[in-house]
N, C-alpha and C positions, 0 to 999 in steps of 0.2 A: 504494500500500500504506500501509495506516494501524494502528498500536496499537489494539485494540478490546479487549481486557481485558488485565485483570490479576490474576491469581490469587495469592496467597500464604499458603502454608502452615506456623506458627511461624515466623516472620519479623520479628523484634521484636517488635512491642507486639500485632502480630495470631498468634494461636495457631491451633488447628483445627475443627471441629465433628466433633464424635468421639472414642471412643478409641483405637482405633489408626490409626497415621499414615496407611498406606500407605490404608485405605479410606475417613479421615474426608475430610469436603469441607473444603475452604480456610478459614482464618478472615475472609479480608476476600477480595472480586470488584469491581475497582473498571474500570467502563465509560469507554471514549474513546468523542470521536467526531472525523471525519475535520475537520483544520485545527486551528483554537489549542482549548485544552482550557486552566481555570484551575482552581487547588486550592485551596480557601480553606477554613480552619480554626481555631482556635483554637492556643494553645504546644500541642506536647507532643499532638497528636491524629492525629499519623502523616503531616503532610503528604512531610516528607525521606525518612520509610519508604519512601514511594510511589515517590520520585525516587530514592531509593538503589537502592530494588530491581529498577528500568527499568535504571539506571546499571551494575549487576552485570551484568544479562544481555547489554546492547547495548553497555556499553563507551560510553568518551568519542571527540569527535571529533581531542582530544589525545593519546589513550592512556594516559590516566593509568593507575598500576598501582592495580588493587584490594584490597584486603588485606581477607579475610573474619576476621571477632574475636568473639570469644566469646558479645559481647553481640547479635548479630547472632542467636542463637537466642533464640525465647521462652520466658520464667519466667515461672512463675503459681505461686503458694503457693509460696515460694521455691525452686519447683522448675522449675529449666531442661532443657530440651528439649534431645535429640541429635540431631534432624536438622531441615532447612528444605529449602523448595522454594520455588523462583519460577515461575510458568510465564506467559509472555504469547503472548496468539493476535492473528494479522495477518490481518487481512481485507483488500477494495477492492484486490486484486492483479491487475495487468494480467498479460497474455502476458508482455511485455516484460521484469516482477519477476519472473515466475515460473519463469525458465527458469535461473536460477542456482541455485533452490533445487530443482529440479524431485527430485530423491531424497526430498526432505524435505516434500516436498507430501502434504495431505490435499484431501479436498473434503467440499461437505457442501449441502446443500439450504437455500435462500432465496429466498420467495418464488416456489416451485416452480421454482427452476432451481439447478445446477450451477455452484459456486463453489469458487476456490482457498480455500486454509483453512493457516496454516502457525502451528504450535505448539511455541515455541521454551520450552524449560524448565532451570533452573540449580538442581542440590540439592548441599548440602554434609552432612558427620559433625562432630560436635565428640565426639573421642577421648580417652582419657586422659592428662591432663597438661594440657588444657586448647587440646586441638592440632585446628585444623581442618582437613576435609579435603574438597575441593569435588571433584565428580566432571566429566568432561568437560560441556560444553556440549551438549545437545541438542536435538535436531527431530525432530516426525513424527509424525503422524495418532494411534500407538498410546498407551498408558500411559509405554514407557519413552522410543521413538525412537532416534535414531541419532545417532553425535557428529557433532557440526557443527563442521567442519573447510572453511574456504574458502580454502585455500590448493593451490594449483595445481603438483604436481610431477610430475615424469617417473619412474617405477618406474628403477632403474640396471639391471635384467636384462632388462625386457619391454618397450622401447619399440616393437616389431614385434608385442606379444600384443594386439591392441586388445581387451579386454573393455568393460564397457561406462564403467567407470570410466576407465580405461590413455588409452581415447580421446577421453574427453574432455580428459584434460590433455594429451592431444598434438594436439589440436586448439586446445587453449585457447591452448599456446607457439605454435603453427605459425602462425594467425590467428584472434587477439582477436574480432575481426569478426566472421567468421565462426562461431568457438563463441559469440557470443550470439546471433548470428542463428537458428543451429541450435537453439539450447534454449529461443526463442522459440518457433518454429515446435512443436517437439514437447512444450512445454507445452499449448500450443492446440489439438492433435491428442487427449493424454490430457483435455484439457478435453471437449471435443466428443465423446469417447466414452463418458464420463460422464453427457452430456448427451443419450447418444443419438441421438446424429448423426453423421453419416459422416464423418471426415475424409478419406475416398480421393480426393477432388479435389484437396484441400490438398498431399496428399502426393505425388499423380502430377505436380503441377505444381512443387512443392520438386525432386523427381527427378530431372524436366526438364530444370529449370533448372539442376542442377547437371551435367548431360549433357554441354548445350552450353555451360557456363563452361568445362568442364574437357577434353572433348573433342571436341566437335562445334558449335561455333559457328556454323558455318554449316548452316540447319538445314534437312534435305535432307525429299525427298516419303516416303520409307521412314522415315524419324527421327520424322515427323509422326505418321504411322500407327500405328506401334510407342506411341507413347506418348499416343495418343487413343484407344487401342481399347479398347472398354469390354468386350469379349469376356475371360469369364474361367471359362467352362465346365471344368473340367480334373475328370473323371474318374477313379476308383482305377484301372482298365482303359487310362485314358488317358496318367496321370500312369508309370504302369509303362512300359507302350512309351514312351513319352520318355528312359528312364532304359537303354533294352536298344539296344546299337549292331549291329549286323550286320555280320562280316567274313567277307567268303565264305558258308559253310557255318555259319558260328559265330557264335553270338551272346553278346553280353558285355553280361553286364546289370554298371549301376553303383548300389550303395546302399552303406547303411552293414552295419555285421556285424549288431547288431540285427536288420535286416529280412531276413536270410539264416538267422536259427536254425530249426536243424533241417532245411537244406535239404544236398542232395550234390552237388557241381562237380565236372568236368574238372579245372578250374582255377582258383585263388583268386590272387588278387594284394590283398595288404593293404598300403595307403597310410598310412603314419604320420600322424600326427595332432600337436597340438600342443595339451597341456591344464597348465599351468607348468611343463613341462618335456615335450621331443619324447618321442615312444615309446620310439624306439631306446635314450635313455640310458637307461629305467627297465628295458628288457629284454635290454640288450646283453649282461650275464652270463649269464641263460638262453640265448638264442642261441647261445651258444658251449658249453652245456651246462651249466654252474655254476650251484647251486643254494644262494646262500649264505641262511644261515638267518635273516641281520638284514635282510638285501635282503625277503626272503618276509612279512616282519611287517610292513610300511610297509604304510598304508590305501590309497595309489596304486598302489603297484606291485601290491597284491592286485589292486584292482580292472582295473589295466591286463592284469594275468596273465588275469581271466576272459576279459575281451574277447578277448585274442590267442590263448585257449585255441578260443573259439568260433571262429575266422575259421579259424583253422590244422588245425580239425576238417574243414572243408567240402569239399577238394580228394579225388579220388579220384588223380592223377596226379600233380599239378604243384601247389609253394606257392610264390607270391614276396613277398617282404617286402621292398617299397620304403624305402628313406630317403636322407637327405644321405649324400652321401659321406665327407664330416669327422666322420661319426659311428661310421663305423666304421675310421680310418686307426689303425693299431699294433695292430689284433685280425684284420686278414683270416685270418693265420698259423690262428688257435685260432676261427677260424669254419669255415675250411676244414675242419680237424680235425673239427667237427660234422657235416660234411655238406652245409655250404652250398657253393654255386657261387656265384662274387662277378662280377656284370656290370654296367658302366657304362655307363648309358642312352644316351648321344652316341656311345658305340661302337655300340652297336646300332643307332642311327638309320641313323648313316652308314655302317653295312655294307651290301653290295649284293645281299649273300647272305643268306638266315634265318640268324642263328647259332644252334647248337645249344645246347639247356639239356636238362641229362639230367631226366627226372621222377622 
């Protein structure tokens, strides 16, 4: 990965082409190229601008602290500027680079093929009183981007919610290693399908491989088979019976409530879910029949209300609503009162008998 521009917009001695900020083009574009680059100038013709303005975005290998100042915006006819922007773009990015920044990646066409592109930009305000004010650090293909944050933590509530963020930082503390190695790999997968090309080889072999690190080392003739087979015909007709089990007489189809609307069941069983907080807590006061008013205004608990309103619509007989047990201990009393029957699954397993659930 190499600096290949430099763009800056009112940024000392370089101002903008345009009048308003937000749509004039930069006042200076100044090109790298990959290995030593030299600046050579006369006093006073912006060569420190150059360097200062790499040095804002990238930071020293000391950490020196940056202090952005006044003069840092450009004047022209004694008139100074209220904002600046730096933006530098990285080209010449391997797999390898590109998988720490893989949120903040763009791509873009060179010499008819598919390349990383990463667009790192620093804009500041000078407010009144003479007070600067720099905005987060950002990246990313668009106009604004996203802040550029490379620091690795653990959420303190969600270390078990893996979203796509959650796990990467629990991957990153768990093994170093391995989270580069991973966002290597799916750097080069969004590469290649950009590029129009398949990565499903890359990725059944990544699979694999983590199959038998993790559970199957020894790599048996059914292990092979399973993860060679290029058959992947799956059918709407096909993909359904996959999803419908047969007990006895009865059949139990499994989706989600979505693909159930507007349809009518024997029997419904709704499995909680888990979207920054389980079901149960968002619903445990209706469950019980309480309908408080501040509960009802939240933008989750509405939308959790619709879905549990569709599921709980479906059954002509019988509704169960699965959850943790610790979700509902100190309410069974005022659940009961509702109407529910409360039954713990390992009871039911290990009954010998059907136990009876009223519908």
């Amino acid at each position: 990965m190499y600096l290949c521009e430099l763009k800056l917009w009112n940024f000392r001695k370089y101002g903008i082409k345009g009048d308003e900020f937000e749509k004039a083009e930069p006042g200076v574009v100044v090109y790298f190229n990959p290995g030593l680059n030299v600046l050579i100038g006369e006093n006073d013709s912006g060569k420190s601008t150059i360097v200062d303005a790499i040095r804002y975005v990238l930071g020293t290998q000391s950490r020196d602290w940056v202090r952005y100042e006044k003069t840092d915006f450009h004047e022209s006819d004694a008139k100074r500027a209220d904002k600046w922007k730096i933006e530098c773009i990285f080209r010449g990015i391997t797999h390898e680079e590109a998988g720490p920044f893989l949120e903040w990646l763009g791509f873009e066409e060179i010499n008819g093929k598919q390349e990383y592109v990463l667009k790192v930009r620093l804009a500041a305000e000078l407010k009144s009183g003479d007070r600067v004010v720099p905005d987060y650090l950002r990246a990313g293909p668009d106009a604004v981007g996203a802040p550029l944050d490379g620091e690795a933590k653990r959420h303190p509530e969600r270390n078990r919610a893996f979203s796509a963020q959650t796990f990467l930082r629990w991957l990153y503390e768990k093994d170093e290693d391995r989270h580069s190695r991973f966002l290597k790999s799916v750097a080069e997968w969004v590469l290649n399908l950009h590029r129009h090309e398949s990565p499903t080889g890359a990725v059944r072999n990544q699979i694999a491989a983590l199959i038998r690190e993790q559970w199957c080392p020894d790599a048996t003739p059914e292990l092979n088979t399973f993860l060679n087979d290029d058959r992947a015909e799956v059918t709407t007709e096909g993909q359904k019976a996959n999803n419908v089990f047969q007990y006895g007489d009865i059949e139990i189809e499994v989706g989600t409530v979505h693909s159930v609307k507007g349809e009518t069941h024997t029997a419904t069983l709704y499995l909680e879910t888990f979207n920054y907080e389980n079901d149960s807590k968002r619903l445990l006061l209706f469950l019980k029949g309480q309908y408080p008013e501040a509960e009802s205004k939240k933008v989750r608990h509405i939308e959790n209300l619709k879905v549990a309103h569709v599921a709980f619509s479906r059954p002509t007989h019988l509704l169960v609503f699965a959850c943790q047990e610790a979700a509902i201990v100190g309410h069974e009393s005022d659940l009961k009162n509702n109407g529910w029957e409360i039954k713990n699954v390992n009871e039911i397993l290990n009954h010998e008998q059907p136990i009876s659930i009223r519908g």
